[in-house]
N, C-alpha and C positions, 0 to 999 in steps of 0.2 A: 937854492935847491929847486928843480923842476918840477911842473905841479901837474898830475894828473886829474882826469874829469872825468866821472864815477858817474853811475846812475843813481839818484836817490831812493834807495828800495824802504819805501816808507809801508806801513802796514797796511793790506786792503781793508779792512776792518776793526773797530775796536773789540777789547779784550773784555769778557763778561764783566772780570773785576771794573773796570774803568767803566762799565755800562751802568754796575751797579751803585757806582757814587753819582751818577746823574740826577740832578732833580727832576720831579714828575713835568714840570714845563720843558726842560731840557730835553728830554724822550720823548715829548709830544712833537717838538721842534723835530728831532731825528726821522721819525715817523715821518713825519706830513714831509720832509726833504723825500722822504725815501721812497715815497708813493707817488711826487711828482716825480722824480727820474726814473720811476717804473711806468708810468704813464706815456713818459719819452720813449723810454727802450720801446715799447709799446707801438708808438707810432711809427720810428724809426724801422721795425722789424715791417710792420705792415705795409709799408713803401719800397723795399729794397726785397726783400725774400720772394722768389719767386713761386708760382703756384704748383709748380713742382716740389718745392721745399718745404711747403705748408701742409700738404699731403704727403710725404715720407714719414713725417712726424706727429703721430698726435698728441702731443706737448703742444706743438705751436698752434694746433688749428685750434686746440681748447682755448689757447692764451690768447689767440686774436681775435675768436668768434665769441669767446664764452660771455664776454660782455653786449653782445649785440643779440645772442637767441634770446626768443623766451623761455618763459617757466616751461611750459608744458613739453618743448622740442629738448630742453636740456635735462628733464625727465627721461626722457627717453634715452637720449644718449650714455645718461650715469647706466640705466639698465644694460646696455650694451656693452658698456665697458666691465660692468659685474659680470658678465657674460663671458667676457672675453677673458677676464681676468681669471676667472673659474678654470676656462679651458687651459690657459699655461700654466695653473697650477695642477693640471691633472699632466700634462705634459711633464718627461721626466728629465729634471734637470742633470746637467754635467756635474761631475764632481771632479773637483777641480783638485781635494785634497790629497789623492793619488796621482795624481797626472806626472808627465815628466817633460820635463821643460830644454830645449836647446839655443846656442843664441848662433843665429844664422843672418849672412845678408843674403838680400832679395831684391834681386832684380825686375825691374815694370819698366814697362811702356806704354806712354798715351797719347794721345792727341788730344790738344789744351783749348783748342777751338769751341768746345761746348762748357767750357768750366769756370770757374773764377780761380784759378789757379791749385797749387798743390797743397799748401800750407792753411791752415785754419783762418776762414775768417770770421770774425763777431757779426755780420749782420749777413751771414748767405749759408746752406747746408749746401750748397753746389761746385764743393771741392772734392780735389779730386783724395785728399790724405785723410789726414788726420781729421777724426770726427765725422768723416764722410763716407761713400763710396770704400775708398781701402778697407777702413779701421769697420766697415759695417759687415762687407764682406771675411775681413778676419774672423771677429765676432759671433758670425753667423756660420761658420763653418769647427766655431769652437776652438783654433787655434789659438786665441789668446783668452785669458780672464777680462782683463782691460785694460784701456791704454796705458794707463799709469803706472799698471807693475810690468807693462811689457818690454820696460828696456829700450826704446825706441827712438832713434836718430834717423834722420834722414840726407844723404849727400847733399840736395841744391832744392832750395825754396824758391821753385819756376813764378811766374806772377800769372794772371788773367789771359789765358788766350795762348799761353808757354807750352809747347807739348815736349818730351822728352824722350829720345829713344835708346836710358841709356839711366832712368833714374833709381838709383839704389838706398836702399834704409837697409840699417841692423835694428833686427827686433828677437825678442826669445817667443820662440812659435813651440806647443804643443808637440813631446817625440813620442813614437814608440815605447823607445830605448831610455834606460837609466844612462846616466853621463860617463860612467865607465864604462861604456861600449860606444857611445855613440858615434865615435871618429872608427872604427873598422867597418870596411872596405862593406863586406857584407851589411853591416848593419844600417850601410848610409842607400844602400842600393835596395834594400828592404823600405827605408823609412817611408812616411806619407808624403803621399803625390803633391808637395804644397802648391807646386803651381796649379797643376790638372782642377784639382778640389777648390781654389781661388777661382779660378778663369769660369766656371762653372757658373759664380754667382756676382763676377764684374760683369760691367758692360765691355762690349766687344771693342770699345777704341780705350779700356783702362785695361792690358793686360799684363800678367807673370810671365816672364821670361822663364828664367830660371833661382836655383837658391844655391848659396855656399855654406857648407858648415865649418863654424870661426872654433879657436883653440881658446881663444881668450873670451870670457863672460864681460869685459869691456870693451871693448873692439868697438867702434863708432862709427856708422858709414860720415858722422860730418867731421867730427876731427880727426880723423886717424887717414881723409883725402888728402891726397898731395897733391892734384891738379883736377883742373874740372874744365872740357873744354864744349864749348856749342859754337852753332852755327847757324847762321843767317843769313836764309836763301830769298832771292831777290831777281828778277828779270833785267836786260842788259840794259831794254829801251834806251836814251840817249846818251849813256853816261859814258865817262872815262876811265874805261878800266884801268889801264897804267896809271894813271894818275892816281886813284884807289891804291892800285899796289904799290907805291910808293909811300902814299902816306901811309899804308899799315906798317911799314917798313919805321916808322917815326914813333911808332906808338909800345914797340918793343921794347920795353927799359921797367926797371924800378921806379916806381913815379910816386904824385899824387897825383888822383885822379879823382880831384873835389869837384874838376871845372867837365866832368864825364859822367857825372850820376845825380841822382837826386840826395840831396841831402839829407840824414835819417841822424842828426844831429839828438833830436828829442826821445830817441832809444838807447845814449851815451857811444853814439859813433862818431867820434871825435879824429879817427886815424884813416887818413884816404891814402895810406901808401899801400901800393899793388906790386905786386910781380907780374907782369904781362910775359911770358913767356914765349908767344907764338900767335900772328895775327896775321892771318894770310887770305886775298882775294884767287877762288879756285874757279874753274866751270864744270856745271854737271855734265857728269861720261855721256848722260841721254839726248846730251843737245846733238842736232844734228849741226844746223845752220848759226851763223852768227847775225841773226837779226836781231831789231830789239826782241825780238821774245824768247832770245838765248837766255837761259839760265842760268847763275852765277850762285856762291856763296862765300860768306864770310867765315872763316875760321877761324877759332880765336880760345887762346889758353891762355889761364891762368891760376895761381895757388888761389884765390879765392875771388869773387867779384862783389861789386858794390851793388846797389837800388839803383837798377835801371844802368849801369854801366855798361852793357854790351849797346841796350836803344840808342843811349846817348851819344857811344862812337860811330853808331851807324848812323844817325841823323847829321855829324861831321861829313862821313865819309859820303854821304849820297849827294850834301853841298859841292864837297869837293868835285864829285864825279859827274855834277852837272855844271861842271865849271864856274860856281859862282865863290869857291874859295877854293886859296891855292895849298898842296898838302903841305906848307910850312905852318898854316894853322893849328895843326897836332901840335909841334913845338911851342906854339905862343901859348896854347891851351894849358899845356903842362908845366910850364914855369908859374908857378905859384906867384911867385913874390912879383916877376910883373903883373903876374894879372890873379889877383887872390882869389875876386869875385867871378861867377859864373854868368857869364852872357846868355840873357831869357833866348833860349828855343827849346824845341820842343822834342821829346825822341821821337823816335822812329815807330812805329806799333810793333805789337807784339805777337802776333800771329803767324812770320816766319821765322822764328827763333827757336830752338828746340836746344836740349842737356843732351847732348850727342855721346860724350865720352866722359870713364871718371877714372882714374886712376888712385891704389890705395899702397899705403906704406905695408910693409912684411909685418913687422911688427908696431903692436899699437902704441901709443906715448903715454895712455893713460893709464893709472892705478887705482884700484878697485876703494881707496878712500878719498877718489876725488870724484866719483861717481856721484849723482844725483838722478836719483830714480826715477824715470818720468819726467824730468825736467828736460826737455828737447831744447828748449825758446831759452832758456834763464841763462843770462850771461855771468852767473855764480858759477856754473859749471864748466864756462870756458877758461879753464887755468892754463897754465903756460903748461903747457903739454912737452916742452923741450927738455923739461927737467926731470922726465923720467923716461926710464928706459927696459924696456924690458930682460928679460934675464933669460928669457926661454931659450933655447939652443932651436928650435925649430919653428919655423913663420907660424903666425897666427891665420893666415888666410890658407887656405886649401884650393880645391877646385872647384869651378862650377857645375853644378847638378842640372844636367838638361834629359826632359824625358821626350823623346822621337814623339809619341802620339801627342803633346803638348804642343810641340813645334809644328806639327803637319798642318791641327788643328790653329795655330797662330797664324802661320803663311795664306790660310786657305779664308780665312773673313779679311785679312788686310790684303787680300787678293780682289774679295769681293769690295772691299773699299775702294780699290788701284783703279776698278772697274768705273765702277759711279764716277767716281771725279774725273778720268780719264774722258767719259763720254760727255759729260757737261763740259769739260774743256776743249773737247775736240770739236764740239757743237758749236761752242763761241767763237773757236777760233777762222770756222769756216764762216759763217757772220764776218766777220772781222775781215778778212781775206775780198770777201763779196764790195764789201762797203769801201774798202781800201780800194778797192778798184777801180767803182763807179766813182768817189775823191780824182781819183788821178785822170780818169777818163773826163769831165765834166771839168772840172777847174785845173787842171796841174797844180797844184799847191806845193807847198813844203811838206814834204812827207812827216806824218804825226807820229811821235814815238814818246807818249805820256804814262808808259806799265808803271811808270817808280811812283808818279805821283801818291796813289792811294797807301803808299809807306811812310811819307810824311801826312802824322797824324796834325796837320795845320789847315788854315786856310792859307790858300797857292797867293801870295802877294803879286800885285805889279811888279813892284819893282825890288830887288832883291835890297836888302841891305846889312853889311859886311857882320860876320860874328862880333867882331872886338870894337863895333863901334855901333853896337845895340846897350839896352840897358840893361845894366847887372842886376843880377841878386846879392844881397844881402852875404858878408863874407861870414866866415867860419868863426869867426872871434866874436861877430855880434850875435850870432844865434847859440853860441856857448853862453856869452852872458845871458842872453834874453832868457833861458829857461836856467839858469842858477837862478837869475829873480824869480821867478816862477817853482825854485825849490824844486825842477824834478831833476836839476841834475846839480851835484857835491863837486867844490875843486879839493883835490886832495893832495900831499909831496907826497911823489913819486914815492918814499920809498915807503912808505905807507899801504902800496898798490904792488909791490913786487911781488906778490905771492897771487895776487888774485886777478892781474893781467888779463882783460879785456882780446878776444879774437873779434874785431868788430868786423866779420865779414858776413856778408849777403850774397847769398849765395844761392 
């Protein structure tokens, strides 16, 4: 029988009862554990959190500073926060107990350049989702209680530097309307301005597009995707386009695509087969010239992606495109069984990649008993969503709700943005232009055309040397065992696991 490889969901905590059979040396031992990796946390947050992160929150600035003030300054500041605390209880809170609740997707757009990505990270407040930014500005406008009861998924977890124009979550946001009215015509064109009222209190490169109102109370912007495609734009400089476009031509298939991503083995991602559906090299409509500093980008779909699997096709494809490997390399990459292990290089960065498009199924596959409330991350909730089907006679998705003064005011600050960067680069470019000149006039050289370089995140070698005759990584069968020894991940037969079927995608 065939064995599946489960994540070990071991308990974060022990249970009172088990705390309470401990002897008093036992609980001293726990303690004194538990104060040194609070110690850690400690340092860990003080080296990585930036000081912007430290002042949005005063939890952290007490937990980092509160040990280094003295007596007399931390007097002072309890008094302040009694003060403080005074004043929002005179402030009059939401009552949450009447409210009326809709479950809608929502549409954003951001630019990832200033962020540590979309999804929650443990040592930085400078995301752009969840616990951050979004989920603050929600909060703050009172359209949710909190995240937990908010119902909330989101299409594609972008990483560090990912901007997205194009990123969707389902959440239940604050209505007007009681739920028997809330789908008529009227009542959705009366409802609250969510984007208007969000964009208000976002920063101007995190904005609301627009919202949908969903038919189903389940409806999931992550699993109820059917394709999710981005793009990766990049300048021509010396490369080989056709040669690019051929190999993307290679990379279209059902694969695995172990030897294309970072390995996330130690979260029970054990399955690297992809549907690549569409992986095409385009040029931008704004170029005029095809010099190297034509513009170009990658397109690229698929039902879900892996960690770092569009970097890592783009760090192939830029080899290829500077001729240092030939597009038959896609092929040798994706045959597994010749080549199990992944050849050490490096991706590509992440600064021109953006969630450009998402595409969603009519109706949803989930059921309101496989739902887990708040659980966005827990792969408990990824059931095999194929084996249900909905019954409705009419889609669950509706239309999108876009308001004219939303959109004026969206076009008109990423107008002012087109600006800025526009003139910084026209700036450079005439630089550029000047100095290329005086090059050519003074020495005649080989004409320089190094724009791709700063996209491989490496140092530039001498001498190149070939993917498949660099040294591997570690295969997929040894870092399954390494962490079964390690107890964080279970082998189990398969049919053990049929019900509770793993979507191990990164998306």
């Amino acid at each position: 029988m065939s064995q599946k490889v489960v994540i070990n969901k071991r308990l974060k905590g022990l249970s009172r009862e088990v705390l309470e059979q401990l002897s008093k040396t036992e609980l001293i031992d726990k303690i004194v554990q538990l104060e040194a990796y609070n110690f850690q946390l400690k340092n860990l947050l003080q080296k990585k959190l930036t000081e912007n992160d430290k002042n949005i929150n005063a939890e952290f600035k007490t937990l980092l500073d509160g040990e280094t003030v003295e007596r007399g300054t931390m007097m002072e500041s309890m008094k302040t926060d009694d003060s403080s605390v005074s004043k929002r209880d005179k402030k009059r809170k939401f009552d949450w107990s009447s409210a009326h609740r809709r479950h809608v997707l929502l549409k954003v757009v951001y630019f990832g350049w200033d962020y540590q990505g979309f999804a929650c990270q443990e040592d930085s407040n400078d995301t752009i989702g969840r616990l951050s930014y979004l989920f603050r500005a929600l909060l703050r406008t009172c359209l949710i209680e909190s995240r937990t009861s908010s119902n909330y998924h989101r299409c594609g977890r972008t990483d560090k530097e990912v901007s997205a124009f194009c990123q969707v979550i389902s959440i239940d946001l604050r209505s007007k309307f009681g739920p028997d009215a809330q789908l008529d015509p009227q009542t959705i064109a009366s409802e609250i301005d969510y984007c208007t009222l969000l964009n208000r209190v976002l920063p101007k490169n995190i904005q609301c597009v627009s919202w949908m109102p969903l038919r189903s109370p389940v409806y999931s912007a992550r699993f109820d995707c059917i394709s999710r495609t981005y793009r990766y734009y990049f300048p021509k400089g010396d490369l080989d386009i056709e040669a690019m476009r051929f190999a993307c031509q290679l990379l279209m298939r059902h694969a695995d695509f172990r030897n294309f991503c970072k390995m996330d083995v130690h979260n029970g991602v054990t399955n690297y087969m992809r549907n690549l559906q569409h992986a095409e090299i385009k040029r931008c409509d704004d170029t005029a010239s095809d010099s190297g500093y034509a513009m170009y980008f990658l397109e690229i779909t698929a039902n879900a992606f892996l960690w770092h699997q569009i970097r890592c096709i783009m760090a192939v494809l830029l080899l290829v495109g500077q001729r240092h490997e030939q597009p038959s390399v896609i092929g040798e990459l994706l045959d597994v069984v010749k080549n199990p292990c992944k050849p050490q290089y490096t991706p590509a960065i992440g600064l021109p990649l953006n969630l450009f498009n998402c595409d969603f199924r009519a109706h949803t596959t989930r059921s309101a008993n496989t739902v887990k409330d708040g659980d966005d991350d827990a792969e408990s909730s990824a059931l095999n969503n194929e084996q249900f089907e909905s019954a409705a006679n009419e889609p669950d998705l509706t239309n999108w709700i876009y308001s004219e003064e939303n959109l004026q005011k969206l076009i008109a600050n990423l107008q002012c943005e087109w600006t800025q960067f526009s003139i910084k680069c026209t700036m450079i470019r005439n630089v550029l232009t000047q100095l290329e000149q005086m090059l050519e006039n003074q020495f005649k050289p080989q004409l320089v055309c190094d724009q791709v370089i700063m996209l491989q995140d490496a140092v530039k070698p001498r001498q190149h040397q070939p993917l498949l005759q660099r040294k591997r990584c570690e295969s997929l069968e040894n870092r399954i065992d390494h962490f079964v020894k390690k107890q964080r991940l279970i082998v189990k037969e398969a049919a053990e696991t049929d019900v509770t079927k793993l979507m191990d995608e990164t998306s």
